[in-house]
KOLRONU-634543 format. One record per residue: residue number from 1; residue in three letters; x, y negated, z negated of N, C-alpha, C in turn. Coordinates in steps of 0.05 Angstrom, whole numbers, plus 32768, in hexadecimal, padded with zeros to 4 digits. Atoms other than C-alpha are relative to their C-alpha. Layout:
! KOLRONU-634543
> NUM|Ala|X|Y|Z|X|Y|Z|X|Y|Z
...
END
This chain:
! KOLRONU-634543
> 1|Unk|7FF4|8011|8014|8983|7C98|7619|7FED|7FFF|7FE8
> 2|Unk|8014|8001|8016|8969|7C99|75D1|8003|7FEE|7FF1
> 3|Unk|8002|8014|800A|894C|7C63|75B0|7FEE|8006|7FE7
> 4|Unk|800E|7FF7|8020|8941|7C6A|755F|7FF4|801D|8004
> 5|Unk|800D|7FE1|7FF5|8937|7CB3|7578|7FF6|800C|800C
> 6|Unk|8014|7FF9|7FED|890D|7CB0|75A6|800A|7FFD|8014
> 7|Unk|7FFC|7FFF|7FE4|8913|7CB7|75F3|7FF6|7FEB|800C
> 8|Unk|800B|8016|7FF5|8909|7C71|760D|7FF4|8015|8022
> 9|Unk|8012|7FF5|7FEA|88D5|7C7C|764F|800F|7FFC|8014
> 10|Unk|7FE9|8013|7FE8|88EF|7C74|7691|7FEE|7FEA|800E
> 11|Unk|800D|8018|7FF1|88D6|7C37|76BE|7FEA|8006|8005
> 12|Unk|8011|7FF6|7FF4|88A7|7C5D|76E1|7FDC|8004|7FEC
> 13|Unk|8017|8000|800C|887B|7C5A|769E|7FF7|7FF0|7FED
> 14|Unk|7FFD|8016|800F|8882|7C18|7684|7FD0|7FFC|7FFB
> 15|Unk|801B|8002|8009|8844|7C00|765A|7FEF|7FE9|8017
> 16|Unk|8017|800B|7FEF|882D|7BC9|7690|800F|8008|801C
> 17|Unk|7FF7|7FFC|7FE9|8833|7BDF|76DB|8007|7FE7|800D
> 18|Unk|7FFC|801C|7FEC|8849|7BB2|7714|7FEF|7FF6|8006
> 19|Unk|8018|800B|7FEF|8808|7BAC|7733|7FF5|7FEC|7FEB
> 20|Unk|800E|800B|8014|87EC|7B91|76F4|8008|7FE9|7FF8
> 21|Unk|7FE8|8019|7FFD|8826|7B68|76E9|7FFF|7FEC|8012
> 22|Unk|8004|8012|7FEF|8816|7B49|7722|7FEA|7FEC|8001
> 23|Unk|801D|8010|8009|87CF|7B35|7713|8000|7FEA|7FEF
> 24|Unk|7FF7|8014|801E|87EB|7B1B|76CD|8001|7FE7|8016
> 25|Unk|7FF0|801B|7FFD|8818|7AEB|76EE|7FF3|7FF6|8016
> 26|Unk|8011|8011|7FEA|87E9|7AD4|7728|7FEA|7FF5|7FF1
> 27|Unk|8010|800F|8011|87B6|7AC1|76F2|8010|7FF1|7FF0
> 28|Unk|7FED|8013|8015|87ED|7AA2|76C7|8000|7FDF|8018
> 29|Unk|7FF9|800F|7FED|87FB|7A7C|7709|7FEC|7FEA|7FFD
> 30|Unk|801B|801E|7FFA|87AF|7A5B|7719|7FFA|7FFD|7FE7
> 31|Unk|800B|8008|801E|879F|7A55|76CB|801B|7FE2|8007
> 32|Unk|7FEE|8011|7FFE|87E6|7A28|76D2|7FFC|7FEB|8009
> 33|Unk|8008|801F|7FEF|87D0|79FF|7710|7FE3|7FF3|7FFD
> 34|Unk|8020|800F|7FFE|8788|79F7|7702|8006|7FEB|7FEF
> 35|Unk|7FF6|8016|8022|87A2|79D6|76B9|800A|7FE9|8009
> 36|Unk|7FF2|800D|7FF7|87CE|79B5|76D9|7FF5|7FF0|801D
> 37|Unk|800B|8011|7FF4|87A7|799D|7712|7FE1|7FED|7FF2
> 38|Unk|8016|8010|800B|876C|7983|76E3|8014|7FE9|7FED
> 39|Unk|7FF5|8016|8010|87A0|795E|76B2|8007|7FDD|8014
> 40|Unk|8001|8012|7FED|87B3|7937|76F3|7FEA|7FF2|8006
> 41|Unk|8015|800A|7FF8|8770|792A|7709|7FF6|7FE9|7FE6
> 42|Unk|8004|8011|8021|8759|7911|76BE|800C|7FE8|7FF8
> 43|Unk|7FEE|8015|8003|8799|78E4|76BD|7FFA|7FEA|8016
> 44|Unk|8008|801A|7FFA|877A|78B7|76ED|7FEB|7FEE|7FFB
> 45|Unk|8019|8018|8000|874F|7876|76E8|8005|7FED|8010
> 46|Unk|8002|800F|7FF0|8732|7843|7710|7FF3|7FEA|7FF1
> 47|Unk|8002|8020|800A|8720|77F7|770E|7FF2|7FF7|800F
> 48|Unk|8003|8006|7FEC|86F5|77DE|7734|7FFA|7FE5|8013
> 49|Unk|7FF9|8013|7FF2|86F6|779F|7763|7FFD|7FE1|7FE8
> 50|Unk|8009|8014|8015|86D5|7772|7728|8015|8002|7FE9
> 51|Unk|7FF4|8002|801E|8705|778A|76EB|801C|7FFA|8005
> 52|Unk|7FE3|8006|8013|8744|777D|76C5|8003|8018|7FEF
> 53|Unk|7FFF|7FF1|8015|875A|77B8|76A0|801B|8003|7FF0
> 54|Unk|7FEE|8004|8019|878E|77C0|7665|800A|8021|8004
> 55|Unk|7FFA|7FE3|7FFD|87AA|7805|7667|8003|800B|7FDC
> 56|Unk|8003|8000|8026|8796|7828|7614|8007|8022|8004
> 57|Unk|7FF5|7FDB|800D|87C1|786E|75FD|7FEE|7FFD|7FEA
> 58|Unk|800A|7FF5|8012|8791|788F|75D3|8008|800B|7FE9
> 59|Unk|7FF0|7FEE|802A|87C2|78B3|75B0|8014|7FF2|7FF6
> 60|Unk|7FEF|8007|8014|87F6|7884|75A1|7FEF|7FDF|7FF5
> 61|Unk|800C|801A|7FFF|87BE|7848|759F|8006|7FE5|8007
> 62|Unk|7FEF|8011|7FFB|87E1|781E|75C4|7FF1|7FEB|8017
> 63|Unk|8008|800C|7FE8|87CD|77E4|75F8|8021|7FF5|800E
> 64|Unk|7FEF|8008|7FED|87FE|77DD|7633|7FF9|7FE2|800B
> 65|Unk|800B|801F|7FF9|8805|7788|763E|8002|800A|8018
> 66|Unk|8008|8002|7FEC|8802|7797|768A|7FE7|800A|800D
> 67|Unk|801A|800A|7FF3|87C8|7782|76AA|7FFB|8011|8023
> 68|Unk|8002|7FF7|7FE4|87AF|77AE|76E3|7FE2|7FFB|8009
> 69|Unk|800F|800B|7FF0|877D|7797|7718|7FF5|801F|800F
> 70|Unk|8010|7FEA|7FEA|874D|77C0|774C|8014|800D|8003
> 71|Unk|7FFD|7FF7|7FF8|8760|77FF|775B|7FFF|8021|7FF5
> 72|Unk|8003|7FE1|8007|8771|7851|774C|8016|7FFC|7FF3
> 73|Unk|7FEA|8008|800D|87A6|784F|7714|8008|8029|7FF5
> 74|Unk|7FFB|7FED|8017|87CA|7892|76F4|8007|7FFD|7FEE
> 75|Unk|7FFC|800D|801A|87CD|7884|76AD|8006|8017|7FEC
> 76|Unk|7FFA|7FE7|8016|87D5|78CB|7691|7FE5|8005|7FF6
> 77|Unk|8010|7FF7|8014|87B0|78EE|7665|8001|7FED|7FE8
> 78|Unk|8004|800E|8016|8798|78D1|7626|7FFF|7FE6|7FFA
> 79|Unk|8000|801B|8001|8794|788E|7642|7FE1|7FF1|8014
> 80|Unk|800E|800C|7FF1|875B|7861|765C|8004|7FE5|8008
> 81|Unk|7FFC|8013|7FF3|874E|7821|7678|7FEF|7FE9|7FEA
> 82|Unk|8013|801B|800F|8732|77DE|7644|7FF2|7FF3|8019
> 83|Unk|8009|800A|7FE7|870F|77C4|7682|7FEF|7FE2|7FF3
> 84|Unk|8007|801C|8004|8706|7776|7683|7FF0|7FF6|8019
> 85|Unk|800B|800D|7FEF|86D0|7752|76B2|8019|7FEB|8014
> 86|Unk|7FF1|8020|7FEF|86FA|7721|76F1|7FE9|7FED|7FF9
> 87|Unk|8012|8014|7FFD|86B6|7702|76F6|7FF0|7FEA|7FEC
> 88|Unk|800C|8010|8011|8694|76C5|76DA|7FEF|8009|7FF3
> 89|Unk|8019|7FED|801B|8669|76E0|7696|7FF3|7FDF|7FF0
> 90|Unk|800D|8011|800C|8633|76B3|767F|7FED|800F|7FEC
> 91|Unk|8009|7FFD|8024|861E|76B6|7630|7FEB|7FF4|8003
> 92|Unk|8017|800B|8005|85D9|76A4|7625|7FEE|8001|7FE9
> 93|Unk|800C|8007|801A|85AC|768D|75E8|7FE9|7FEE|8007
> 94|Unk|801D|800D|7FF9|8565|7681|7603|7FF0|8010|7FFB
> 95|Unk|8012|7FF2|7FFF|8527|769F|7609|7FF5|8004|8017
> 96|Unk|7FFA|7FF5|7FE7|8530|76B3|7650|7FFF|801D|7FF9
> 97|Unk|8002|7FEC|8004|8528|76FC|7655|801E|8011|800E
> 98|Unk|7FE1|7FFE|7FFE|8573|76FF|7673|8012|7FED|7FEE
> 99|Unk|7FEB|800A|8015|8591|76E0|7639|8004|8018|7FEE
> 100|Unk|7FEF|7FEB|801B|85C0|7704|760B|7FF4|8006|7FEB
> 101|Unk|800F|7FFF|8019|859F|76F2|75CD|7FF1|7FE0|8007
> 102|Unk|8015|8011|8006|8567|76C2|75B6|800A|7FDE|7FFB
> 103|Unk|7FFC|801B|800A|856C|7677|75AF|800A|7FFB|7FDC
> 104|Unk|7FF9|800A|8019|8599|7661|7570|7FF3|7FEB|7FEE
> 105|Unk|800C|8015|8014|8574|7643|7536|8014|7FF7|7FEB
> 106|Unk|7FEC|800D|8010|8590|760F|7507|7FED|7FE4|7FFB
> 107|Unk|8016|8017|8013|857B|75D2|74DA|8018|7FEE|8009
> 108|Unk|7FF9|8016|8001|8595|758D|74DE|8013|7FFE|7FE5
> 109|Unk|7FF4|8008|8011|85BF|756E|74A8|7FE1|7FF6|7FE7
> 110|Unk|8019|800C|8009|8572|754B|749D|7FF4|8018|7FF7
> 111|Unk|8012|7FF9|8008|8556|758B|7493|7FE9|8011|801C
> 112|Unk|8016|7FF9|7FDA|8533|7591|74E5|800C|8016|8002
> 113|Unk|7FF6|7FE6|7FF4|8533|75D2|74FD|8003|7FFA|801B
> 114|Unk|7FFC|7FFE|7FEC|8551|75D0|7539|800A|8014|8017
> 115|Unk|7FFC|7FEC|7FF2|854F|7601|7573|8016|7FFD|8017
> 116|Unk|7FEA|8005|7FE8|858A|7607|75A5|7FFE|8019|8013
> 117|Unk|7FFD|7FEC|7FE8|858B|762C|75EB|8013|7FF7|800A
> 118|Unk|7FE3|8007|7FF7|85D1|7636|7601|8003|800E|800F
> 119|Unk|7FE9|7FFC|7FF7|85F4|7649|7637|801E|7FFD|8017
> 120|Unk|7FEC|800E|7FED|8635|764D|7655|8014|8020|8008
> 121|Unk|7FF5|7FE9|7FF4|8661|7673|767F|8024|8005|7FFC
> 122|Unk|7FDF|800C|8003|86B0|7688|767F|8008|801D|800F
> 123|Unk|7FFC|7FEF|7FF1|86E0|76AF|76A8|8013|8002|7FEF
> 124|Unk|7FE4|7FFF|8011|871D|76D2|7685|801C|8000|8016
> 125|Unk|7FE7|8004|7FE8|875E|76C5|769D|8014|800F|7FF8
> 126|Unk|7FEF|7FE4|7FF7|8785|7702|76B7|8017|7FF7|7FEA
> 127|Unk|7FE4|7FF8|800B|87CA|76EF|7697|7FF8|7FFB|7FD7
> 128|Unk|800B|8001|801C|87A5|76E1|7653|7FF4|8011|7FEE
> 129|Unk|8011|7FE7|800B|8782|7722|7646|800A|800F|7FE7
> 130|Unk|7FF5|7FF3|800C|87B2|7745|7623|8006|7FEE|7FE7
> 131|Unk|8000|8013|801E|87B7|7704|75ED|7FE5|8004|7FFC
> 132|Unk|8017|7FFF|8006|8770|7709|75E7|8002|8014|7FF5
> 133|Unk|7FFE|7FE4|8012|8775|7754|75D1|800E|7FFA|7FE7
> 134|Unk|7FED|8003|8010|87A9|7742|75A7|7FF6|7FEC|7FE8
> 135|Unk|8007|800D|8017|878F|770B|757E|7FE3|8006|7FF7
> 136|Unk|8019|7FF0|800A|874D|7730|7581|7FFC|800F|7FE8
> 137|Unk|7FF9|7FF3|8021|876F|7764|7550|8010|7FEB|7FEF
> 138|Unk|7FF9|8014|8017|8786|7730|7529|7FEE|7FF4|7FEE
> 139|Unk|801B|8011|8012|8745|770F|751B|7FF3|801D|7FF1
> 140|Unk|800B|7FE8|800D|8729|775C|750D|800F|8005|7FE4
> 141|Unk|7FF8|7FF9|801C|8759|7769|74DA|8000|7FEA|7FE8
> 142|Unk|8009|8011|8016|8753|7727|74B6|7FE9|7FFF|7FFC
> 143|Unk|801F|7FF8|8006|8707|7739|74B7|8001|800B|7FEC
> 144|Unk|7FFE|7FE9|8013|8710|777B|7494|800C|7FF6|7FE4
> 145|Unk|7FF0|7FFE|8026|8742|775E|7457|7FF6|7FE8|7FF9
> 146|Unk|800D|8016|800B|8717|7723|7453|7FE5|8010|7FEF
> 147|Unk|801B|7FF4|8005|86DE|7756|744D|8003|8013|7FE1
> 148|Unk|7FF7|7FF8|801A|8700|7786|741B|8003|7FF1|7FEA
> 149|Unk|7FF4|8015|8020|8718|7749|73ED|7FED|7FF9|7FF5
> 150|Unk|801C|800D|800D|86D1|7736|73E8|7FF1|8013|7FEA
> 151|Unk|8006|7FF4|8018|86B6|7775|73BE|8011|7FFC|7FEE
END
């Protein structure tokens, strides 16, 4: 049969053999599942017995309001975990060498410098987390256009 003139080949002399063909598509195969078995693996996170986590898409920047507790979660790709303490967190403002920061200084109305060592403790509460994030970016962005308006 002639094609544009020429004598198409017969099967027997095609440009890739079977054997080869075969190779192809058995490396096409594990290139496929490896990919595909690491995207799986990647798409999970864990929590562990102490946290609260928030579930955060990277790519669409998003926080999911449900609240997930201890355990192995699949969340996909491109997503992690905001991870929140269960346990009681104590803030400190001494001169203890496990304090946060340093004892707060401050003057009187009179003028006295007065030194304060504070602290205190607080636990967050699970169904509240997600308002906390929430009005968190709220206070951030009225930061920023308070901050711009000022130059």
């Amino acid at each position: 049969m002639d094609y544009d003139g020429y004598r198409a080949p017969p099967n027997s002399y095609s440009i890739i053999s079977k054997e080869l063909m075969k190779y192809v598509c058995s490396f096409c195969c594990c290139c496929a599942c490896f990919t595909s078995f690491l995207l799986i693996i990647f798409g999970f996170a864990s929590l562990e017995a102490t946290e609260y986590g928030l579930n955060y898409s990277w790519i669409s920047k998003n926080i999911s309001p449900n609240i997930k507790e201890n355990g192995l979660y699949f969340i996909g790709i491109g997503h992690s975990f905001i991870k929140f303490p269960k346990t009681v967190q104590t803030i400190e403002f001494s001169n203890q060498k496990t304090a946060n920061k340093g004892p707060i200084q401050s003057r009187t109305s009179d003028g006295l410098e007065v030194t304060l060592e504070i602290s205190f403790q607080y636990v967050l509460t699970k169904d509240k987390i997600y308002e906390y994030i929430i009005n968190m970016e709220v206070i951030i962005i009225i930061y920023f256009k308070i901050l711009l308006s000022i130059h």
